[in-house]
C-alpha positions in Angstrom: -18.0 -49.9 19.5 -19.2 -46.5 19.8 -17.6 -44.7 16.2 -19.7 -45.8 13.8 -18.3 -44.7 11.2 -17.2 -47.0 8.4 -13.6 -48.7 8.7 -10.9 -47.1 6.5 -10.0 -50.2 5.0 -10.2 -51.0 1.3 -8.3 -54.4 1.6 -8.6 -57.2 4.4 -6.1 -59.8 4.9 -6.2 -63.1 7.1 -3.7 -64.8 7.6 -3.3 -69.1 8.3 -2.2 -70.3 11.3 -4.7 -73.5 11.9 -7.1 -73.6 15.6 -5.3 -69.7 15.8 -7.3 -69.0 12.7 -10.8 -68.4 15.6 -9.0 -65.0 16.6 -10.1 -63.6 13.1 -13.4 -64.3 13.8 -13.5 -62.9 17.7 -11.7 -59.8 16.7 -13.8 -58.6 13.7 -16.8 -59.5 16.1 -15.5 -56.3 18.2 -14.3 -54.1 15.6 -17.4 -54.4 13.0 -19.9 -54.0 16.0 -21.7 -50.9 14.6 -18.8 -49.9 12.1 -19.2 -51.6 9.0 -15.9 -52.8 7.2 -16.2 -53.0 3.3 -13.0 -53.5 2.1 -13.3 -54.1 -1.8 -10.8 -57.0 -1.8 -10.0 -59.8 1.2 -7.1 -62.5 0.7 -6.4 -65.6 2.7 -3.7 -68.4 3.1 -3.9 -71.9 4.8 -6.3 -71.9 7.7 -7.6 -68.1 6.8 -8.9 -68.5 3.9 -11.3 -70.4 5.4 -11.6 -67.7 8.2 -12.1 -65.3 4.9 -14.4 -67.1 3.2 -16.8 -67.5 6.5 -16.3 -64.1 7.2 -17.3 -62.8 3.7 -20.4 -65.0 3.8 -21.1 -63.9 7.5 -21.2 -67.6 9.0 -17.9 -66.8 11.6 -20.0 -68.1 14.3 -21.9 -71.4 12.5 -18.1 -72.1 11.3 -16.9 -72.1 14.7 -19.2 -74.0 16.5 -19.5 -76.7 13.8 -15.6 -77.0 13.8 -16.0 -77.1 17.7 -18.5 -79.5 17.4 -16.2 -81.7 15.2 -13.0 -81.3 17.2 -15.2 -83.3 20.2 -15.6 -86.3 18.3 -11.4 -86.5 18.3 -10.1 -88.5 20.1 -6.1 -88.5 19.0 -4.6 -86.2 16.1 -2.5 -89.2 14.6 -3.5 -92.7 14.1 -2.0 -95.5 12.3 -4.8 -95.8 10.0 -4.4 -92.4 8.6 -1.4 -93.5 6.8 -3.7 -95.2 4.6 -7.2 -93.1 4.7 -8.7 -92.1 1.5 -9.8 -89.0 2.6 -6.6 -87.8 4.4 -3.4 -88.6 6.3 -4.6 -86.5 9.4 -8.0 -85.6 11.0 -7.0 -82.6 10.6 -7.7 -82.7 6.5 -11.0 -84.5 7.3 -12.0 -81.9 9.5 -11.5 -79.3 6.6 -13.0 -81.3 4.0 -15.9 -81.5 6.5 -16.1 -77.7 6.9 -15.9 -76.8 3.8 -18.2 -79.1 2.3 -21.2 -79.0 4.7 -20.7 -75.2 5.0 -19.6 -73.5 1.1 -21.9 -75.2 -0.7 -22.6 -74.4 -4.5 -25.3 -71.5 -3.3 -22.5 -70.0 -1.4 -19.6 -70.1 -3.9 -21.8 -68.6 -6.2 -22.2 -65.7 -3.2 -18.8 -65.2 -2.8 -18.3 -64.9 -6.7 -21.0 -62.8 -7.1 -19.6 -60.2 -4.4 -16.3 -58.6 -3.4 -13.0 -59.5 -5.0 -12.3 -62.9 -2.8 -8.6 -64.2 -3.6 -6.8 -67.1 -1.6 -3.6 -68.7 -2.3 -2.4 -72.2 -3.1 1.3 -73.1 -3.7 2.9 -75.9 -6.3 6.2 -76.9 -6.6 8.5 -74.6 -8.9 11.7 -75.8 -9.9 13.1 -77.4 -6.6 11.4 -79.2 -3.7 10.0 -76.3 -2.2 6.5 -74.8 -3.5 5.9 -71.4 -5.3 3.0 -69.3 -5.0 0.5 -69.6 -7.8 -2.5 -67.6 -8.4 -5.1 -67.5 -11.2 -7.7 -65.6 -11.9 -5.9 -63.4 -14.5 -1.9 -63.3 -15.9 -0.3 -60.3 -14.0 3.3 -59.6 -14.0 4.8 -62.3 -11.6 7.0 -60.5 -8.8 9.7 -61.5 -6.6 8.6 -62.8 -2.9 10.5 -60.7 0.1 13.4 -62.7 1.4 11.5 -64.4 4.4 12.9 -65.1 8.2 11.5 -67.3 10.7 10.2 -64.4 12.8 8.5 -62.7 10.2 5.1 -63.1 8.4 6.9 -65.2 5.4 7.8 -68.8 6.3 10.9 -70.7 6.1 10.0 -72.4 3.1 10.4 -69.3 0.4 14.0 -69.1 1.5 14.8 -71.9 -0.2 13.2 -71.5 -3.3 13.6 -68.6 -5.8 9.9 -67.8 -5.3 7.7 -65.7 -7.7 4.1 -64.6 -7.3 1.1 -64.3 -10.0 -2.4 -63.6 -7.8 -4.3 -65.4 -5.6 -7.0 -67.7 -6.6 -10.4 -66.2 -6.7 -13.7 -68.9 -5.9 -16.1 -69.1 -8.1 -17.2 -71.3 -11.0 -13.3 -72.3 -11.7 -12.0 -71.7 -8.1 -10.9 -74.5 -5.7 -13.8 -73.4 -4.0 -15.7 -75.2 -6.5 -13.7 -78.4 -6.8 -15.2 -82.0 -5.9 -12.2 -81.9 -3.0 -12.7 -78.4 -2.3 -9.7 -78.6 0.7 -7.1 -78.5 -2.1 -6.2 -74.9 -1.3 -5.6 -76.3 2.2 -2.9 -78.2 1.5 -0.1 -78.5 4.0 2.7 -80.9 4.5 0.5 -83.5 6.5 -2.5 -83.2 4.0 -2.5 -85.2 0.7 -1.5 -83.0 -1.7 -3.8 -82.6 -4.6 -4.2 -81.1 -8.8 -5.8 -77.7 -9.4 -5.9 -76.5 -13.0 -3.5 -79.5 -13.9 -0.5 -78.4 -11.0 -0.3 -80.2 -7.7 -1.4 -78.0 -4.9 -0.6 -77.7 -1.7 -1.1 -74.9 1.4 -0.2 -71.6 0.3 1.0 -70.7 3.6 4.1 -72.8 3.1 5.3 -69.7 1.0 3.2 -66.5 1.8 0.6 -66.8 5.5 -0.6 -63.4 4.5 -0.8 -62.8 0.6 -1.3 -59.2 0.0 -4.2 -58.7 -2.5 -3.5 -57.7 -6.0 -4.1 -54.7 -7.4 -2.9 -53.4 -4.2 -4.9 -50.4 -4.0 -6.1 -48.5 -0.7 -5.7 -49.1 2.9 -5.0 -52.5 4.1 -5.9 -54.5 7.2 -3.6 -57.1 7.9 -4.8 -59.7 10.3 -1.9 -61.8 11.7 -2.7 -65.0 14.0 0.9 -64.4 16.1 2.9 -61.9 17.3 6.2 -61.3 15.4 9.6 -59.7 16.1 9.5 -57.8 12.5 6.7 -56.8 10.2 7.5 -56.1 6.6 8.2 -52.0 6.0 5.6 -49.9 4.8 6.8 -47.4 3.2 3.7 -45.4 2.0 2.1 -45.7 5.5 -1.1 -48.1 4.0 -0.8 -51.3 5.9 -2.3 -51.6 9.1 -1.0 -54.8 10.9 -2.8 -55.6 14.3 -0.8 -58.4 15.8 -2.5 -60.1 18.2 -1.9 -58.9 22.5 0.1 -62.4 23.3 0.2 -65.4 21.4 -2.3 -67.6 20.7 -2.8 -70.9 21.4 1.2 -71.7 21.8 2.2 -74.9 20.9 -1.6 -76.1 20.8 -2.7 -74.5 16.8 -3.1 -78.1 15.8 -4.5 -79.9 18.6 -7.6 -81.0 17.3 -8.3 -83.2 20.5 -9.4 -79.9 22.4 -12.3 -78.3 21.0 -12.4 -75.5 23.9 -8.6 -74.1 21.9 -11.3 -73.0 19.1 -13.5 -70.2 21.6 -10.2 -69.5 23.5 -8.6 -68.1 20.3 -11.5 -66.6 19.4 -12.1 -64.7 22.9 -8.7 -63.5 22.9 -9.7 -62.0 19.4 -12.7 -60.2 20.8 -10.5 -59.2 23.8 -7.5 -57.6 21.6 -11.1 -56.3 19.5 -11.7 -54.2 22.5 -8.8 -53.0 23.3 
């Protein structure tokens, strides 16, 4: 890019989406080529936090062409014998585990802890079926989550649930990053869920896909993985949400039989990047 001045952005949020996920990568290719972004705080869900946490570390590429690599050795996304796997009921789960383990090791959880505020999000049940957003670095006044809609970046499952917010986990020393099963922040409905600080966990994107970053302070960059018909208001004009051009990946964000899906969404990220 030719301004290389720095991005106005104190805060950077990715948001889940699975395979879709590869778009962060491709787009802040483009948009940090000679204009360095330093946002003071960056918050994932699902799928992006692990986008975040590669990003923050600088291993976008190595992430995406070791998930590629894995992705070939797939032949179906659902066997029998996954009912009963130990590490997993979906080669999806594996293929996290895998990621995270061979790529945030102990040298780079203590990197990410060292640097920038780095919060994701994990959600445990509350008081009905449906999960709640937990976070838990610090006690901070627990707020009410916006009334969600299909077509907006809050998913069904909030509706049902009474939902309240703390902030997002942080890595570190007593993150999930640091866990013996370190996908436990991954957690979605066809993953095994699993404890974190004593509460079942499972994917905070079953309550908030983009989890703003607390304090909330400064511009924002909000990273979406689809297009949506409504974006939550922003009222004091310090939210920047770039949706992507046209959808990504339709119907295919979990196909993890066709490892070309992970460079086509991230192309299409260094395309909307350029545009």
């Amino acid at each position: 890019m030719s301004d290389s001045s720095p991005a106005p952005f104190d805060q950077l949020v990715f948001r889940g989406g699975g395979l879709r996920c590869f778009w962060h990568g491709g787009f802040l290719e483009t948009l940090t080529d000679g204009r360095p972004l330093t946002p003071r705080r960056v918050t994932g869900s699902s799928g992006g936090a692990l986008s975040a946490a590669a990003w923050v570390l600088g291993i976008e590429t190595e992430l995406r062409d070791r998930f590629a690599a894995a992705m070939r050795e797939i032949k179906s996304n659902v066997t029998v014998n996954d009912l009963d796997d130990e590490d997993g009921r979906s080669v999806h789960q594996r293929v996290y585990d895998g990621m995270i383990r061979g790529m945030i090791d102990s040298v780079a959880q203590v990197r990410i802890a060292a640097g920038l505020a780095f919060q994701i999000s994990v959600s445990t049940p509350g008081q009905s079926l449906a999960p709640s957003l937990i976070t838990k670095p610090l006690p901070v006044p627990r707020r009410s989550v916006p009334k969600p809609s299909a077509n907006s970046l809050h998913p069904f499952a909030g509706h049902w649930h009474g939902t309240a917010t703390d902030r997002c986990a942080t890595g570190g020393a007593r993150g999930p990053l640091a866990r013996s099963d370190p996908d436990g922040r991954h957690r979605s409905p066809a993953f095994r869920p699993d404890e974190w600080n004593g509460k079942m966990v499972f994917d905070g994107g079953m309550v908030d896909k983009a989890p703003m970053p607390e304090p909330g302070e400064g511009r924002t960059l909000v990273l979406p993985t689809k297009r949506f018909q409504a974006l939550p208001e922003d009222e004091d004009g310090r939210i920047t949400f770039v949706q992507p051009e046209s959808d990504i990946l339709p119907g295919r964000k979990l196909d993890f039989t066709d490892p070309d899906l992970v460079s086509e969404a991230w192309n299409q990220g260094r395309d909307d990047g350029r545009r």
